[in-house]
SEBA-219703 format. One record per residue (C-alpha): residue number from 1; residue in three letters; x, y, z. Coordinates in steps of 0.02 Angstrom, whole numbers, padded with zeros to 5 digits. Example, Ala and Ser with C-alpha at 12.3 -4.5 7.8 and 13.67 -1.06 7.14 Angstrom:
% residues 2
n 1&res ALA&xx 00615&yy -00225&zz 00390
n 2&res SER&xx 00684&yy -00053&zz 00357
***
This chain:
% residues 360
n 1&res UNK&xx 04085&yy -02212&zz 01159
n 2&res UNK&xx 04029&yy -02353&zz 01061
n 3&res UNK&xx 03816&yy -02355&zz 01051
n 4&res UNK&xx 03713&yy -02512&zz 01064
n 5&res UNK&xx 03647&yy -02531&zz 00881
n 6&res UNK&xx 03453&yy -02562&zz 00873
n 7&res UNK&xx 03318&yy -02540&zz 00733
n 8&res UNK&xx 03188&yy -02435&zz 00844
n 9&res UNK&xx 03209&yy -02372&zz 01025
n 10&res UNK&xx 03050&yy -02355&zz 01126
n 11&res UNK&xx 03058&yy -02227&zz 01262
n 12&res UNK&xx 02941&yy -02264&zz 01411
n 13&res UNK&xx 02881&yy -02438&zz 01488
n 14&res UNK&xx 02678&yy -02384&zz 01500
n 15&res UNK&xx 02541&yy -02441&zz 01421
n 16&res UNK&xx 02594&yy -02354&zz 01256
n 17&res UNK&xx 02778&yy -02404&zz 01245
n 18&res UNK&xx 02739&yy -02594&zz 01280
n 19&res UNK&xx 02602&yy -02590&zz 01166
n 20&res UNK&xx 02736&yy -02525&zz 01050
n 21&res UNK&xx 02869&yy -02660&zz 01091
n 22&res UNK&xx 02715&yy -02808&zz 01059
n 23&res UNK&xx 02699&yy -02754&zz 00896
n 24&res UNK&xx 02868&yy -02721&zz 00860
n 25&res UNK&xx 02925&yy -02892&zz 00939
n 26&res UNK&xx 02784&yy -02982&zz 00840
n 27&res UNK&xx 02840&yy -02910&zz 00680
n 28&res UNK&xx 03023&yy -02965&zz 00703
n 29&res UNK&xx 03105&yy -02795&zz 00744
n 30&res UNK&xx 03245&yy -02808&zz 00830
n 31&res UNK&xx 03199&yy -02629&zz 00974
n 32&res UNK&xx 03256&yy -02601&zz 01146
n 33&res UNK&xx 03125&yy -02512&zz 01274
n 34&res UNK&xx 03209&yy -02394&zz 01382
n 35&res UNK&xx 03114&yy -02371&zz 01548
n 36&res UNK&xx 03153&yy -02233&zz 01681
n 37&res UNK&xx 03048&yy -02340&zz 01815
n 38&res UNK&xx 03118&yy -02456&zz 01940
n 39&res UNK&xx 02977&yy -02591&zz 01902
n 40&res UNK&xx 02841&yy -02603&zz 01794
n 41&res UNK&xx 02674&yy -02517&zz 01772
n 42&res UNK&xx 02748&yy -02344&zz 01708
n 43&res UNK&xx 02632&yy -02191&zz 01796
n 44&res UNK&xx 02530&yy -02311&zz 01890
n 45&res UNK&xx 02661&yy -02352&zz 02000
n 46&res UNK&xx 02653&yy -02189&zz 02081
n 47&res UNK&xx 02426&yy -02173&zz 02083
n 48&res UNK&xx 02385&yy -02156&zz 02246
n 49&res UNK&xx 02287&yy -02284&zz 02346
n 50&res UNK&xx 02133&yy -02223&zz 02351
n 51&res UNK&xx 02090&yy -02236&zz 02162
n 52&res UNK&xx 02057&yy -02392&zz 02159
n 53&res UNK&xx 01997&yy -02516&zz 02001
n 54&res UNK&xx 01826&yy -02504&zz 02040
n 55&res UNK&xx 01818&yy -02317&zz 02019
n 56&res UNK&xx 01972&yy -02273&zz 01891
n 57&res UNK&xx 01919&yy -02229&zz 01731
n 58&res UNK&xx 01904&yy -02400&zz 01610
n 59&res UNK&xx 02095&yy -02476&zz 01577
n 60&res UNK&xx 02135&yy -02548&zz 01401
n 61&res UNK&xx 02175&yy -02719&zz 01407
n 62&res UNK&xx 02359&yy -02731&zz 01337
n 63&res UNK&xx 02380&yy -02814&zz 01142
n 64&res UNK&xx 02377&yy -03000&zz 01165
n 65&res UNK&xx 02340&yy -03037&zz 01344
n 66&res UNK&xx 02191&yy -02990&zz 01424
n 67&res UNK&xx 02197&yy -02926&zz 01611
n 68&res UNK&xx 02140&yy -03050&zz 01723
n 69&res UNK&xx 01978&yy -03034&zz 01835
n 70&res UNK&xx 01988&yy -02866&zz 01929
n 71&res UNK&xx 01943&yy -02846&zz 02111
n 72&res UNK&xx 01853&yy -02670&zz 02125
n 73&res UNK&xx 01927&yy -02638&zz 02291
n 74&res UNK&xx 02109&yy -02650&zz 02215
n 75&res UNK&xx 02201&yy -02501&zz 02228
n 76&res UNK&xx 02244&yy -02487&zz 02039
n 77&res UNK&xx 02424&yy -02451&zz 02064
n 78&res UNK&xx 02452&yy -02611&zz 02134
n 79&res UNK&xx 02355&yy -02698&zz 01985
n 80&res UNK&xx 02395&yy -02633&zz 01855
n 81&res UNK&xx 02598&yy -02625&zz 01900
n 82&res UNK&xx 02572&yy -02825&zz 01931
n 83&res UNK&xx 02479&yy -02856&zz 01768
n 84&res UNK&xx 02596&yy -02747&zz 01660
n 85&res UNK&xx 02734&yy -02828&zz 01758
n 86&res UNK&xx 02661&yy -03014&zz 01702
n 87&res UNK&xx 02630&yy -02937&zz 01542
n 88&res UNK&xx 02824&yy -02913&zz 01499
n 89&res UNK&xx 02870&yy -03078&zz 01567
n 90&res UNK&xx 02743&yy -03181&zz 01486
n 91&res UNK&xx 02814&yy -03106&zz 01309
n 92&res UNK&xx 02988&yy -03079&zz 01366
n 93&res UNK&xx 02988&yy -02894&zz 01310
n 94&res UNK&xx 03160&yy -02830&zz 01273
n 95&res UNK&xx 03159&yy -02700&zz 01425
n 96&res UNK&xx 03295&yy -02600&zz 01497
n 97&res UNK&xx 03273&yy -02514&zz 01684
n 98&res UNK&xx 03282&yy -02398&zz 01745
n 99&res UNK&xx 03365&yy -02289&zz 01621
n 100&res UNK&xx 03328&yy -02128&zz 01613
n 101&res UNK&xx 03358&yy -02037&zz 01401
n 102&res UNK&xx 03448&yy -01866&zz 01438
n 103&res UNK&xx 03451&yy -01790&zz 01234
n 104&res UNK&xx 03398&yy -01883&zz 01062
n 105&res UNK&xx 03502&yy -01808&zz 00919
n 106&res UNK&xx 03542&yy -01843&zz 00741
n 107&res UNK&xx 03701&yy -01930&zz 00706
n 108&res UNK&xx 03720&yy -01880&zz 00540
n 109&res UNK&xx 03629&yy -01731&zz 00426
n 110&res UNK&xx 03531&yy -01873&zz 00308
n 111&res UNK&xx 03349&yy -01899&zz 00338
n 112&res UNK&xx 03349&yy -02092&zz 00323
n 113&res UNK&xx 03516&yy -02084&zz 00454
n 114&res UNK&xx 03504&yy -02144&zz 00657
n 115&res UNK&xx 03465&yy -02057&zz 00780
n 116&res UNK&xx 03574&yy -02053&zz 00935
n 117&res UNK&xx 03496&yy -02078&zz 01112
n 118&res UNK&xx 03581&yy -02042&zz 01256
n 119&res UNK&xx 03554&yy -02110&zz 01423
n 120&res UNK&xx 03604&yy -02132&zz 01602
n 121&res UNK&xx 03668&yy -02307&zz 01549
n 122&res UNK&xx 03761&yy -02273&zz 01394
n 123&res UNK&xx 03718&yy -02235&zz 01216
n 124&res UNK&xx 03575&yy -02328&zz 01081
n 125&res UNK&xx 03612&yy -02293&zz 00900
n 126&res UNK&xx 03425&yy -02321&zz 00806
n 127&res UNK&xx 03359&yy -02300&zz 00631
n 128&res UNK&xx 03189&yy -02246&zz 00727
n 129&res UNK&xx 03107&yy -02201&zz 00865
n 130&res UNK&xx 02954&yy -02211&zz 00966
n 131&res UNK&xx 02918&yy -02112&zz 01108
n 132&res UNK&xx 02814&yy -02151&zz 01243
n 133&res UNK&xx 02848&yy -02050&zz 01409
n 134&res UNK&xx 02677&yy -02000&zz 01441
n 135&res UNK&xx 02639&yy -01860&zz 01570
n 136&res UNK&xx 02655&yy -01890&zz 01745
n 137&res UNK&xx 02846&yy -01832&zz 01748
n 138&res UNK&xx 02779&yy -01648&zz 01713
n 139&res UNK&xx 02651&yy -01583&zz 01827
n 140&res UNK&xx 02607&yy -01410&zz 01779
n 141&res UNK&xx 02595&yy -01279&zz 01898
n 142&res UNK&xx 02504&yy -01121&zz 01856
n 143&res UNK&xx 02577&yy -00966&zz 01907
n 144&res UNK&xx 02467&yy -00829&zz 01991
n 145&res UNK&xx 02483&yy -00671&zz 02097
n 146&res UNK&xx 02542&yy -00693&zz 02301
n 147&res UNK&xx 02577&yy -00879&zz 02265
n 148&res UNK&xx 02733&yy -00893&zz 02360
n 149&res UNK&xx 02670&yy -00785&zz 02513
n 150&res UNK&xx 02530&yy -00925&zz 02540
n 151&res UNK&xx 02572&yy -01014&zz 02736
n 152&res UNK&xx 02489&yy -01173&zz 02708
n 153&res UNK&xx 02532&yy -01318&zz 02597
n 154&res UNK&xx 02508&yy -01314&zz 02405
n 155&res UNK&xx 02531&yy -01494&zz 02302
n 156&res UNK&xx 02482&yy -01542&zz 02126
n 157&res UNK&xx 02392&yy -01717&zz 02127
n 158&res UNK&xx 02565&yy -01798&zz 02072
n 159&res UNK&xx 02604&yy -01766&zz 02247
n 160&res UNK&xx 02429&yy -01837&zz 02325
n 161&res UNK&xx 02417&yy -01981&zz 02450
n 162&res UNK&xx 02265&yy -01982&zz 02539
n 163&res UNK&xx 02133&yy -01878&zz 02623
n 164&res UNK&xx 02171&yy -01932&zz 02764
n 165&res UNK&xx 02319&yy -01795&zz 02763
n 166&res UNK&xx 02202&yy -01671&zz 02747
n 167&res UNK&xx 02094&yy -01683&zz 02900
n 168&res UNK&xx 02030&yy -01522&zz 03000
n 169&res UNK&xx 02107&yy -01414&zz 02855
n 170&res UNK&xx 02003&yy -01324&zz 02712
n 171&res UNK&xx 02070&yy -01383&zz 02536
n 172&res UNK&xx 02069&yy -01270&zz 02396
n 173&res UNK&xx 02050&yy -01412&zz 02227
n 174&res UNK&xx 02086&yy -01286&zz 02052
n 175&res UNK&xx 02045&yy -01385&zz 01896
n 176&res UNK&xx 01921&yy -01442&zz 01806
n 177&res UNK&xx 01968&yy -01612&zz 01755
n 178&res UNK&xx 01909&yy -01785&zz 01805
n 179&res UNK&xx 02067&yy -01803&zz 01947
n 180&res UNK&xx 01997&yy -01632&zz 02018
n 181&res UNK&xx 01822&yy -01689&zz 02037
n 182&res UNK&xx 01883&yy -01849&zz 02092
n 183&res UNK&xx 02008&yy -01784&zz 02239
n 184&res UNK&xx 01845&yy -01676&zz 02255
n 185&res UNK&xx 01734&yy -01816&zz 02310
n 186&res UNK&xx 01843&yy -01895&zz 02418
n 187&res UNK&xx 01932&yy -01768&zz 02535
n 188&res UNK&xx 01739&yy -01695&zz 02558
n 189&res UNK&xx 01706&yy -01850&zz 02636
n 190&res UNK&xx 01846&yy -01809&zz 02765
n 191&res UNK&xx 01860&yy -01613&zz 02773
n 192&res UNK&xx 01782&yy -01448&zz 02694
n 193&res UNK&xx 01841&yy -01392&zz 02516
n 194&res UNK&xx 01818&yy -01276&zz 02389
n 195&res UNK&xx 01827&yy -01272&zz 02215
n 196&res UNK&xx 01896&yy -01174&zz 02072
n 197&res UNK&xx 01908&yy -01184&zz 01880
n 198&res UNK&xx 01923&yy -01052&zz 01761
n 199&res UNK&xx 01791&yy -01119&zz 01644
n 200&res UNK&xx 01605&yy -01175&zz 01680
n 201&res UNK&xx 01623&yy -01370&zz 01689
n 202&res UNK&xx 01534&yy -01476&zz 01552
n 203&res UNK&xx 01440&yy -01622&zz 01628
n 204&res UNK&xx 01356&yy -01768&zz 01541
n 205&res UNK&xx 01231&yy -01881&zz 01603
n 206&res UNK&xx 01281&yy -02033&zz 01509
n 207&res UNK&xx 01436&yy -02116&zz 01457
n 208&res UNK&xx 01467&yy -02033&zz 01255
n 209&res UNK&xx 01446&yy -02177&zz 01133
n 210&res UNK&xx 01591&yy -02234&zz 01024
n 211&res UNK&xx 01547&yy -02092&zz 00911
n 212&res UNK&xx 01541&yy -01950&zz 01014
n 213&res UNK&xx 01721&yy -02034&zz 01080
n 214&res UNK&xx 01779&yy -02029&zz 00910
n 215&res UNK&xx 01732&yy -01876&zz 00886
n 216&res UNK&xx 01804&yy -01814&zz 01025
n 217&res UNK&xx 02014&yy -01881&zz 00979
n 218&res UNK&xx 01974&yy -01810&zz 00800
n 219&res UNK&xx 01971&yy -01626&zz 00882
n 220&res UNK&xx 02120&yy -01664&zz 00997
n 221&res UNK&xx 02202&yy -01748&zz 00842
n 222&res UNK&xx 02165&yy -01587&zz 00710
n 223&res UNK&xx 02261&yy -01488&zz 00856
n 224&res UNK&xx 02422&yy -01578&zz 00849
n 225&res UNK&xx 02404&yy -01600&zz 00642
n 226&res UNK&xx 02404&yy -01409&zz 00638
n 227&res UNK&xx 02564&yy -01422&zz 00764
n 228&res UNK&xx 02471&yy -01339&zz 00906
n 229&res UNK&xx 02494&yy -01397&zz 01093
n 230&res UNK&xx 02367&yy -01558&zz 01126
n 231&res UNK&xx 02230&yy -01531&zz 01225
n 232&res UNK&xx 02152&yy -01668&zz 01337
n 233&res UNK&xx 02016&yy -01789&zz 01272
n 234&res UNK&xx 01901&yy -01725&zz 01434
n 235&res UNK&xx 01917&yy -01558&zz 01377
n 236&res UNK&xx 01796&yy -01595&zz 01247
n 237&res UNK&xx 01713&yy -01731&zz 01289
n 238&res UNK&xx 01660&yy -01663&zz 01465
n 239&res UNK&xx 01632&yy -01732&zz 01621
n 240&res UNK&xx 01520&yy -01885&zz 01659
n 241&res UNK&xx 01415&yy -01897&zz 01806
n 242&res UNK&xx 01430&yy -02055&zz 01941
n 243&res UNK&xx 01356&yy -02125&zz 02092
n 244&res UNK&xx 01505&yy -02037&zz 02205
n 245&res UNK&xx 01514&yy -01872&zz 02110
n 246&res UNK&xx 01318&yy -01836&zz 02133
n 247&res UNK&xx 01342&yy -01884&zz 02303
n 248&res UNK&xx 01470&yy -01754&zz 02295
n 249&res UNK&xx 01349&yy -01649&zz 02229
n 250&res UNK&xx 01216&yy -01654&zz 02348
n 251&res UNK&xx 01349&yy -01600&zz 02487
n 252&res UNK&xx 01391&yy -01451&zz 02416
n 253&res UNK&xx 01572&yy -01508&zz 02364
n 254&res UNK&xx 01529&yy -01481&zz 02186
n 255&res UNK&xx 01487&yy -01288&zz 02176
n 256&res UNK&xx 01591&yy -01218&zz 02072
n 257&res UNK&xx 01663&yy -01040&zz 02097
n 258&res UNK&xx 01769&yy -00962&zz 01949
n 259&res UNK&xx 01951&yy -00938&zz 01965
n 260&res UNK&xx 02026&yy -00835&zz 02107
n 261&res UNK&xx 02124&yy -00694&zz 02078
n 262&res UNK&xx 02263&yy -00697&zz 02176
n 263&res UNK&xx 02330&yy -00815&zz 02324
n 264&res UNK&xx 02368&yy -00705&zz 02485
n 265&res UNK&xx 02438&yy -00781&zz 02665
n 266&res UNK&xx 02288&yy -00833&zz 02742
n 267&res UNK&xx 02186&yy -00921&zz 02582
n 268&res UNK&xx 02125&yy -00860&zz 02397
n 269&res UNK&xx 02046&yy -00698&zz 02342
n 270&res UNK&xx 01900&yy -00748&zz 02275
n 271&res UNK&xx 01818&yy -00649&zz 02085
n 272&res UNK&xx 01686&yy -00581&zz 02200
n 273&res UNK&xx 01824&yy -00498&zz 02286
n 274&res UNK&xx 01808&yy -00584&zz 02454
n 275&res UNK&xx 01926&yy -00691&zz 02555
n 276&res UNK&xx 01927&yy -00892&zz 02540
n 277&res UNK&xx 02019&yy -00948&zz 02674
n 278&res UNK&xx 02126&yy -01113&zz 02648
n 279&res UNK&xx 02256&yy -01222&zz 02719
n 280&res UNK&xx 02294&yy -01312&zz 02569
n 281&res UNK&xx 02290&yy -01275&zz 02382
n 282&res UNK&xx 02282&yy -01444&zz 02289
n 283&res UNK&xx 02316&yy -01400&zz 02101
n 284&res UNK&xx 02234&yy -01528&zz 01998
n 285&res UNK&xx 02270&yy -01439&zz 01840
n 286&res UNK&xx 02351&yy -01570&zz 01731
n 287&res UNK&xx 02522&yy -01634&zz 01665
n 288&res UNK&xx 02629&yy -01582&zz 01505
n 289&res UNK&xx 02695&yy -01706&zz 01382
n 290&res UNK&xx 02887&yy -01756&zz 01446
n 291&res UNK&xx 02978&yy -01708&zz 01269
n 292&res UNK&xx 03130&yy -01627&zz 01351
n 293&res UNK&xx 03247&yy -01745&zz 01297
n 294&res UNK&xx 03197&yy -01727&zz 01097
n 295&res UNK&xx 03234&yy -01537&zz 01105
n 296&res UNK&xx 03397&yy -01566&zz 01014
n 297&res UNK&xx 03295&yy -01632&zz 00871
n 298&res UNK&xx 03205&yy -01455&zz 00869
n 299&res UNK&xx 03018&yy -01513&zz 00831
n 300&res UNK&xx 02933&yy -01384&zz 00888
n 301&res UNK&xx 02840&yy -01266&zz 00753
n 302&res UNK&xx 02802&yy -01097&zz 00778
n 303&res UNK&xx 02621&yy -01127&zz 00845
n 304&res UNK&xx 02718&yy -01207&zz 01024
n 305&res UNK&xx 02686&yy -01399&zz 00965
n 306&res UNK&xx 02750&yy -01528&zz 00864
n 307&res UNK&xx 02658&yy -01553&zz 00697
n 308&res UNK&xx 02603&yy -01731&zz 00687
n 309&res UNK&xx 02530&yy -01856&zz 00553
n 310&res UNK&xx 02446&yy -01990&zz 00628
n 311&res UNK&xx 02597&yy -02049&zz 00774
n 312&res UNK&xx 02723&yy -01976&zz 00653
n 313&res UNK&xx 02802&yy -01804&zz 00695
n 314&res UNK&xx 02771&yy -01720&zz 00516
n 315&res UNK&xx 02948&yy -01668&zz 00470
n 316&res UNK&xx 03045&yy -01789&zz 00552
n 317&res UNK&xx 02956&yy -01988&zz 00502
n 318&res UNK&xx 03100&yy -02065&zz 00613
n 319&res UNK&xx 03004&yy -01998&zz 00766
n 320&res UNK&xx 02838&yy -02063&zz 00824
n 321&res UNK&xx 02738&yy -01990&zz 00982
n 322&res UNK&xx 02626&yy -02152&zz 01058
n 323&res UNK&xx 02517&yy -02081&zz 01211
n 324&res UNK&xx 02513&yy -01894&zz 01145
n 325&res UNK&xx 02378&yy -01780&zz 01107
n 326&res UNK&xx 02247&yy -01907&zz 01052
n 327&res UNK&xx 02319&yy -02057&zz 01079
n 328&res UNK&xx 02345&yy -02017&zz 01276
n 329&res UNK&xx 02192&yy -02117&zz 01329
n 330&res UNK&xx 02242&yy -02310&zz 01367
n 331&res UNK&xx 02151&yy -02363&zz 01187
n 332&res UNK&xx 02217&yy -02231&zz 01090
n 333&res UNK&xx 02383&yy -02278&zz 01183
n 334&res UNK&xx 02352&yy -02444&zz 01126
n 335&res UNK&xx 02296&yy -02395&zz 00942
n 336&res UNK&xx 02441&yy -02278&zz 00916
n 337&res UNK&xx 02584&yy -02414&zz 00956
n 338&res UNK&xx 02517&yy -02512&zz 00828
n 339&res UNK&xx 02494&yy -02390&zz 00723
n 340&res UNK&xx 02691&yy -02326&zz 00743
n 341&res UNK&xx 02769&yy -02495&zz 00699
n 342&res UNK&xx 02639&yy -02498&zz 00550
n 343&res UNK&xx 02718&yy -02328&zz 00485
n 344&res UNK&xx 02906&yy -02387&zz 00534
n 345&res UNK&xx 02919&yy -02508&zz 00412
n 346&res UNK&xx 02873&yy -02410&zz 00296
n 347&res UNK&xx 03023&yy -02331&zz 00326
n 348&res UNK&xx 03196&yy -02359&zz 00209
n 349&res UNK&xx 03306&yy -02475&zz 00303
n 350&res UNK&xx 03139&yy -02576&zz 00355
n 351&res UNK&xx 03066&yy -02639&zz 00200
n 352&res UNK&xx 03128&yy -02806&zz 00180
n 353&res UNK&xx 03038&yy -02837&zz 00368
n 354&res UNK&xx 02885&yy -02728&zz 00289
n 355&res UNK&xx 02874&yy -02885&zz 00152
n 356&res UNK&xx 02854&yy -03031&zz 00293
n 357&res UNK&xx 02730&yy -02935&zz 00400
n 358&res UNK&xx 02534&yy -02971&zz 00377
n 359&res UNK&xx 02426&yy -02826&zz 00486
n 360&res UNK&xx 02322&yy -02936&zz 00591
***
């Protein structure tokens, strides 16, 4: 099979991989983004409806075009898929949908060779590549005792619609992130709940400055240097109290019991020992980075993640990793595609279109 021939592939059509393609486009590159989506707006196509703008957490405008005004009351799936959708018509992004990448694998033994992508619509033959798939692909599920004996209805947020669903039934929310509290706040409105995490929550009473932010990515980002498995920005920069969540509060939806032990027929066993009862189990306990399809590349160290310099995977410079570990909030998202193309052309192969390009 003969491969399309490209200078960099970007995989994923989010924030991160069209803030990749911008820069990349701007500097000349000839690079083909490879989307899995039907449409624009990458993982917001699929938020559900009640998050809307007013209440998601604050969205990166994209490199060169600000978003226009915002109505709070948008759901933000429906915004932000039309503004990233204007976004790659206005610039007439080179984007290809929906394909979805099955492997990435060396095509030769060299270190400055191409890399092979393989697809659902044929073959891309690159001298680099940026990745970009995000999260939302790979809910994780934790695994714990009785789970599969349980007779109501378990879902992880990727499957969440409304509250709505969830009327006259007790919900069981495990996690301890900000879509947890969230989901927590708004089905309380509508039903009972509970709620489970297996460590104390960390709240803060103010917004953290751009320090304490920075702070925060440079212990996600010493993680992933040391090739250990990225841990979310909010796991270290807490929680952050608003308007809805102390209303939460002050219903009781907020209390906080540790982790159950085990999940039986009828609900959860509780740590105390006692019986929660539940009709639902919502598990709002995160997503894992979608990498599947760079296994043949074998990136993985021994400590269960991929060693990383900046964007760049440490022993492979060909690869860079936009919207992972601390670039997986919308500005690092933003930072990091800029700061992959910066890195590319540093590559050999790229120099001559290193010369022409002034970092603006």
């Amino acid at each position: 099979m003969i491969a399309d021939l490209t200078d960099v592939v970007v995989i994923g059509g989010g924030q991160a991989g069209l803030s990749a393609a911008y820069h990349l486009q701007r500097r000349g590159v000839d690079y083909a983004v490879l989307d899995a989506e039907e449409g624009p707006g990458g993982a917001w196509r699929h938020r559900w409806k009640s998050l809307r703008m007013g209440t998601v957490n604050g969205i990166s405008d994209l490199p060169g075009i600000a978003k226009p005004d915002v109505d709070p009351a948008e759901p933000s799936s429906g915004f932000l898929t039309r503004y990233f959708g204007n976004y790659e018509a206005e610039l007439g992004l080179t984007v290809h949908r929906p394909v979805k990448v099955w492997a990435v694998r060396r095509e030769d033994s060299s270190p400055v060779g191409r890399l092979r992508i393989e697809t659902s619509r044929g073959e891309w033959s690159a001298k680099a590549l940026i990745n970009a798939t995000g999260t939302w692909t790979r809910p994780f599920w934790p695994v714990y005792p009785g789970q599969s004996t349980f007779r109501g209805r378990q879902l992880h947020v990727a499957g969440y619609v409304s509250a709505e669903e969830f009327k006259g039934r007790h919900v069981a929310v495990v996690g301890g992130g900000i879509s947890a509290v969230g989901l927590l706040a708004e089905i309380s409105l509508i039903t009972s709940t509970s709620w489970f995490t297996r460590r104390e929550p960390v709240w803060r009473d103010e917004a953290f400055d751009a320090r304490a932010g920075h702070d925060a990515v440079a212990l996600v980002e010493e993680r992933v240097r040391k090739g250990l498995p990225p841990q979310s920005v909010v796991s270290v920069t807490g929680l952050i109290w608003t308007p809805a969540l102390r209303a939460a509060k002050e219903r009781g939806a907020l209390d906080r019991q540790p982790m159950f032990t085990a999940i039986e027929p009828e609900g959860v066993r509780r740590a105390d020992g006692t019986l929660q009862r539940a009709d639902v189990i919502l598990w709002a306990t995160g997503f894992r980075a979608e990498l599947e399809h760079l296994a043949p590349l074998h990136l993985r160290g021994p400590g269960g993640g991929i060693a990383m310099d900046g964007t760049q995977v440490a022993p492979e410079p060909r690869v860079h990793l936009v919207g992972y570990g601390p670039s997986s909030s919308t500005i690092g998202a933003n930072r990091a595609g800029r700061a992959a193309v910066a890195a590319i052309l540093q590559l050999p192969g790229f120099a001559a279109a290193a010369e022409t390009v002034t970092l603006g």
